[in-house]
C-alpha positions as CSV (number, residue, x, y, z in Angstrom):
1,X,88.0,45.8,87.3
2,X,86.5,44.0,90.3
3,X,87.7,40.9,91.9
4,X,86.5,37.7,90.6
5,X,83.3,36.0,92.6
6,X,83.3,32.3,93.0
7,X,80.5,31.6,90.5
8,X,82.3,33.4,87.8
9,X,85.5,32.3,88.4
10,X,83.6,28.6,87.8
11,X,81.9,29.7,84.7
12,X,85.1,31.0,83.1
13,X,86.7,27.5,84.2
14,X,83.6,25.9,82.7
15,X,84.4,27.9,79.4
16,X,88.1,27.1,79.1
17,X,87.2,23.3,79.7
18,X,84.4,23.3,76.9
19,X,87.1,24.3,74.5
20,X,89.5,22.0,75.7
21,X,86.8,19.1,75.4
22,X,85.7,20.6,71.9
23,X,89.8,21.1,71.2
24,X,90.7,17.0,72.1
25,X,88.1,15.2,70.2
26,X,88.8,17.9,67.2
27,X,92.5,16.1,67.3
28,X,91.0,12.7,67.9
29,X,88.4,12.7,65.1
30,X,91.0,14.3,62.6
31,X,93.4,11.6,63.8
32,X,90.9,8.9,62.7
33,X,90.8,10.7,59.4
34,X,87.4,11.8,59.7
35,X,88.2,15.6,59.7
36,X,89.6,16.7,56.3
37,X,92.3,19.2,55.5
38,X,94.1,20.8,58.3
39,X,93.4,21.8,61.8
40,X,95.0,24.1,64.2
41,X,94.2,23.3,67.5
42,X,93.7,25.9,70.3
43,X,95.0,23.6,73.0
44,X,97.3,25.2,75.7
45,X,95.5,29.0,74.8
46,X,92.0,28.3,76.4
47,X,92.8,31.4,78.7
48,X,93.3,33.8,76.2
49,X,89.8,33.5,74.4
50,X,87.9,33.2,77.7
51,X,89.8,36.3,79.3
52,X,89.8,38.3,76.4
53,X,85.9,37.9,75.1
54,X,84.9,38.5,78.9
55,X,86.8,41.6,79.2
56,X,85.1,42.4,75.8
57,X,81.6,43.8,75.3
58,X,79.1,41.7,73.7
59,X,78.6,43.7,70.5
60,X,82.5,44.0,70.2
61,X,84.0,42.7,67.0
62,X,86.7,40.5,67.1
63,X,89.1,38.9,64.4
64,X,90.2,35.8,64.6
65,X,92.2,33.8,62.3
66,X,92.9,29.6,62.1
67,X,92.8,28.3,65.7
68,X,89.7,30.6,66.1
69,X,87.6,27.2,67.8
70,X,87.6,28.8,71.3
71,X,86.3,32.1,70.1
72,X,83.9,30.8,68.4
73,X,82.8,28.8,71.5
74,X,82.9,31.5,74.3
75,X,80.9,33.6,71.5
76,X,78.1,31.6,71.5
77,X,78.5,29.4,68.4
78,X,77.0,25.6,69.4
79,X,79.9,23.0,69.2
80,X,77.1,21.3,67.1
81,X,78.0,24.0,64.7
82,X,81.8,24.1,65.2
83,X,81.6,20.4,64.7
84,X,79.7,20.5,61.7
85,X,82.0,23.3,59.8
86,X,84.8,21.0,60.6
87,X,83.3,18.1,58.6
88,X,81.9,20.7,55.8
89,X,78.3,20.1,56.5
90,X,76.1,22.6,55.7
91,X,74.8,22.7,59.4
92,X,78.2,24.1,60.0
93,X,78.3,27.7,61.4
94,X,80.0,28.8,57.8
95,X,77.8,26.6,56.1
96,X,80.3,24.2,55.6
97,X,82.9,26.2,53.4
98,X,85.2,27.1,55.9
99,X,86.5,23.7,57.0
């Protein structure tokens, strides 16, 4: 593995900040009430996904199980999407059935 250049190191920051971001106002919306059933936040493991999925090829499979927001994220998937399977809208990246 080669040693980390500036711009990348940023962009993997960038990444583990998005999550954060997407993580907090996940915890604030579901304090209001707004976000229904339970939620397992990812906050404190930003790290993991973004090291992991950029050690990993882009093709490779991954599993990942409840607290699965900053996979989904570093992935690809919009935080439009995320946002929206959250509130079971069928805009949601599971069409809304996965909560």
């Amino acid at each position: 593995m080669t040693d980390l250049d500036r711009a990348h190191a940023r962009h993997l920051l960038h990444e583990m900040l998005r999550i954060r971001r997407l993580e907090e106002k996940s915890a604030e919306l579901y304090g209001l009430g707004k976000i229904r059933g339970f939620l397992h936040l990812y906050i404190g493991e930003e790290a993991c996904a973004v090291g992991a999925l950029h050690a990993l090829a882009p093709d490779d499979n991954i599993v990942a199980t409840y607290r699965e927001h900053g996979h989904a994220l570093v992935r690809g998937v919009s935080m439009n999407a995320i946002m929206a399977e959250m509130f079971g809208k069928a805009a949601g990246c599971s069409r809304g059935r996965g909560g």
